[in-house]
C-alpha positions in Angstrom: -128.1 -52.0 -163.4 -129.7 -48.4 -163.0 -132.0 -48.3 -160.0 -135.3 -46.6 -158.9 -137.1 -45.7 -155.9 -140.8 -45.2 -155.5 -142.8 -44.6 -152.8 -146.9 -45.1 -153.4 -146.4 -47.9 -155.7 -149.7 -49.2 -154.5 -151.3 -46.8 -155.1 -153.9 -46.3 -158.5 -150.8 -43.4 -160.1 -148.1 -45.1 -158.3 -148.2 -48.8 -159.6 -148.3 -47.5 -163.4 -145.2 -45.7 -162.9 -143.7 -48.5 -161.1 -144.8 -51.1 -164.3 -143.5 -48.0 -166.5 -140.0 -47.8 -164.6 -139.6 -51.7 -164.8 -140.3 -51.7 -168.8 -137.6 -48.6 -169.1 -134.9 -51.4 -167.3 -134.6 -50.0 -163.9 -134.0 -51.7 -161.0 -137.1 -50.9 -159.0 -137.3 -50.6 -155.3 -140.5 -49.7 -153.6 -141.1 -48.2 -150.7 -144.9 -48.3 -148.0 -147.0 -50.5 -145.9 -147.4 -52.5 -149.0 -145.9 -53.7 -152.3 -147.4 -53.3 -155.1 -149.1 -56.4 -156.6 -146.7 -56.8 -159.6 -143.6 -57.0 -157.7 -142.4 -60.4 -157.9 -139.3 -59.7 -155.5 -139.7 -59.2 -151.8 -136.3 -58.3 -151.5 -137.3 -55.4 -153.5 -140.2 -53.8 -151.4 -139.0 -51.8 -148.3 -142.1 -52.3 -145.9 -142.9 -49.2 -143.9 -145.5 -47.3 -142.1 -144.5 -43.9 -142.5 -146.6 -42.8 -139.5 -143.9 -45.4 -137.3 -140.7 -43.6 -136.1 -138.8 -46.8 -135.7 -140.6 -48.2 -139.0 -138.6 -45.2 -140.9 -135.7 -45.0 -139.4 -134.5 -48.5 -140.0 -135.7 -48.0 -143.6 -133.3 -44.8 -143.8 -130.6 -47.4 -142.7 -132.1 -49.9 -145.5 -131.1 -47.1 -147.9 -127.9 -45.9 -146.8 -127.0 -49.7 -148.4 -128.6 -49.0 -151.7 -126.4 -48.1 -154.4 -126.4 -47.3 -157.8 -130.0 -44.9 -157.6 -130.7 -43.0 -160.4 -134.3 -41.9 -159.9 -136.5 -41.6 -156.5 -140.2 -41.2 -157.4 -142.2 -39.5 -154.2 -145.7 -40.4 -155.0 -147.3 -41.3 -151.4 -149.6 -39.1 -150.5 -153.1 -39.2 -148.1 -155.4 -36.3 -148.3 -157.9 -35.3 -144.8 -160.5 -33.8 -147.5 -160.8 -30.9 -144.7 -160.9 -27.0 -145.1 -160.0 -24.2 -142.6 -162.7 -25.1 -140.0 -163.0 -28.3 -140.0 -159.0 -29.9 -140.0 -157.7 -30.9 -136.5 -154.1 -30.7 -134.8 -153.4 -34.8 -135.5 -154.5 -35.3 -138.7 -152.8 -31.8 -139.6 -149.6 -33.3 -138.3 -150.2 -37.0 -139.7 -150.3 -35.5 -143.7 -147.4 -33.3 -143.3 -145.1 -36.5 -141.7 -146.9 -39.2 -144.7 -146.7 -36.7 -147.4 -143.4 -33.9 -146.7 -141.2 -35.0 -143.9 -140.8 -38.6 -144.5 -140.4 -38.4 -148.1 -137.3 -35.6 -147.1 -135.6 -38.3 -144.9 -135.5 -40.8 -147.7 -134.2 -37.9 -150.1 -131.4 -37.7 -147.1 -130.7 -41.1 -146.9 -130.4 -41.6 -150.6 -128.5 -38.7 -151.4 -126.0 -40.0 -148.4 -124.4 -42.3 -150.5 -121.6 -41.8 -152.0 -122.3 -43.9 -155.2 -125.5 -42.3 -156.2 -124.0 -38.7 -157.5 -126.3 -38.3 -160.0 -130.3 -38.2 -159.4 -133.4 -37.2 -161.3 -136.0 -36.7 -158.7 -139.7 -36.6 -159.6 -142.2 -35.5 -156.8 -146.1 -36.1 -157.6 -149.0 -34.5 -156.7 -152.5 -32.2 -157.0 -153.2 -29.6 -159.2 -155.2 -28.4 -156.1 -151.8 -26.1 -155.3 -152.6 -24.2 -158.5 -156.4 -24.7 -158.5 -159.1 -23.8 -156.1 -160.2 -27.0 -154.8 -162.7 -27.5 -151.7 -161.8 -29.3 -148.6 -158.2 -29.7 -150.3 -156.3 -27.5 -146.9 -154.3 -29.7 -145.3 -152.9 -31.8 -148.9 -152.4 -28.6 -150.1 -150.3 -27.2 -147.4 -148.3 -30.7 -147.3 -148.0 -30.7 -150.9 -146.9 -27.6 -151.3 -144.2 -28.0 -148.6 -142.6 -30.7 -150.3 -142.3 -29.1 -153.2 -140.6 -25.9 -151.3 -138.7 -28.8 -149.9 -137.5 -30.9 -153.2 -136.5 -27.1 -154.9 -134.2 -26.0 -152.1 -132.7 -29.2 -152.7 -131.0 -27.5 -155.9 -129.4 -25.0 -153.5 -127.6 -27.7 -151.6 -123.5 -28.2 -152.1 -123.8 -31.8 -150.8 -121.5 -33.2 -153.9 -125.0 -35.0 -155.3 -126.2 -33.1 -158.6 -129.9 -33.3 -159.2 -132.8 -32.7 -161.3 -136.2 -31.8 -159.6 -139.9 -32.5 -161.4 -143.0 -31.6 -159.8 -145.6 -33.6 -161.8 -149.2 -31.6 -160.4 -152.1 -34.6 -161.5 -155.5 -33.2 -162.2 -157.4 -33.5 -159.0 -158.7 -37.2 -160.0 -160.2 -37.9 -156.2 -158.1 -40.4 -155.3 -159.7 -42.7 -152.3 -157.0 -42.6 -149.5 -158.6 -45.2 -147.2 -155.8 -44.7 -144.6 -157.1 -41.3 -143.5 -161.0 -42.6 -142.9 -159.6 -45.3 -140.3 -158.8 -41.8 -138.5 -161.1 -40.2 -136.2 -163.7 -37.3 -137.3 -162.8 -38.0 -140.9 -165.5 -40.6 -142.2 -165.2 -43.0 -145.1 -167.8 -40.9 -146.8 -165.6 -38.0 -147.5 -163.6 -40.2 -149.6 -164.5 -39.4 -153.1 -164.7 -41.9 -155.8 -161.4 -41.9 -158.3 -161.4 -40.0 -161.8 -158.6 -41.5 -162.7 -158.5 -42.0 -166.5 -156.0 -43.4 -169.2 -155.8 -39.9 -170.7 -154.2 -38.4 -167.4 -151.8 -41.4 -167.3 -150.1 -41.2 -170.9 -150.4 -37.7 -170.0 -147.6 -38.5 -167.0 -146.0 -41.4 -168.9 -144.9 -39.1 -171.6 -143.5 -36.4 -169.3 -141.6 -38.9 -167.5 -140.2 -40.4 -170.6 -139.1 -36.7 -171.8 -137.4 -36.2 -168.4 -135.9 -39.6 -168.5 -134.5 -39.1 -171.7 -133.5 -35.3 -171.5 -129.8 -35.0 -171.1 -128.2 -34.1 -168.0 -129.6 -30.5 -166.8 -127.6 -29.5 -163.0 -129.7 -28.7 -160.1 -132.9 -27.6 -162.4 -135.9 -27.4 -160.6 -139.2 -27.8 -163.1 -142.8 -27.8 -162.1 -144.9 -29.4 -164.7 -148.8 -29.3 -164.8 -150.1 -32.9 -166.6 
């Protein structure tokens, strides 16, 4: 059976393309501090606090075991809501680790095995790295690194042939309530979500043209939803 990996299937974007993945007959492992409420199999959920060295190294080691991956999904993400004068050294550092480098060690550990040659990877995100958007600094930066990150990939001679989407969301205010348990950032800079069904069959559509596309090598696409 074809298999998936997602990370942020908890989240409001992430569990619909988790449900999405499931109906398209993958194999669906997820990946964060919790599973999202439709999974039905334990087994399935890899439990990890990205913010916890030991947490993500033994999930690298979880999926070094996984075979048979087709399609990795990177769609945790925590925003600071802080601009140039207001973002501090620790919560700088915390959104870069939760959002770029952790989400590069599981492209590491996937791509490490030797019966998963062939991977469409889809990376989401903000429109706030093509759009002015207040307070949005430190995602931004994060964001924007990953996707730096996830294109150089198409550079690499590593014997795994890829396809690379950037999916950039309208900024829909998604509360992160992870980052307000963190000092000088206060619940109240969490705005309330925008999310609508419009944006969604917006992403489901572009997934399902990537899905089905044929085999491009090494591309490298940046699509605005």
């Amino acid at each position: 059976m074809r298999r998936a990996v997602i990370t942020g299937a908890s989240g409001v974007i992430g569990q619909h393309v988790y449900t999405f993945l499931k109906k398209q007959g993958f194999d669906v492992y997820s990946i964060g501090r919790t599973p999202p409420t439709t999974c039905s199999n334990s087994e399935k959920h890899f439990t990890c606090n990205f913010t916890k060295v030991s947490e993500v190294e033994k999930l690298k080691r979880q999926l070094r075991l996984l075979t048979g991956v087709e399609v990795i999904v990177l769609g945790a993400g925590i925003d600071s809501y802080q601009n140039i004068h207001s973002f501090s050294e620790i919560i700088f550092e915390k959104v870069m680790r939760i959002n770029c480098m952790v989400h590069l060690e599981i492209i590491q550990a996937l791509t490490s095995v030797k019966n998963n040659p062939y991977l469409k990877l889809f990376v989401l995100s903000s429109d706030v790295l093509s759009n002015l958007v207040p307070d949005s600094l430190v995602y931004a930066v994060s964001k924007a690194a990953l996707e730096e990150g996830v294109r150089n990939l198409c550079t690499e001679n590593d014997n795994v042939l890829k396809e690379v989407y950037c999916f950039r969301l309208p900024y829909i205010g998604v509360p992160m309530s992870e980052i307000a348990e963190m000092k000088n950032s206060p619940a109240s800079l969490e705005p309330e979500s925008n999310f609508n069904a419009n944006v969604l069959n917006k992403l489901i559509f572009q997934f399902e043209r990537a899905l089905e596309k044929p085999k491009d090598l090494n591309s490298f696409a940046i699509i605005e939803i």
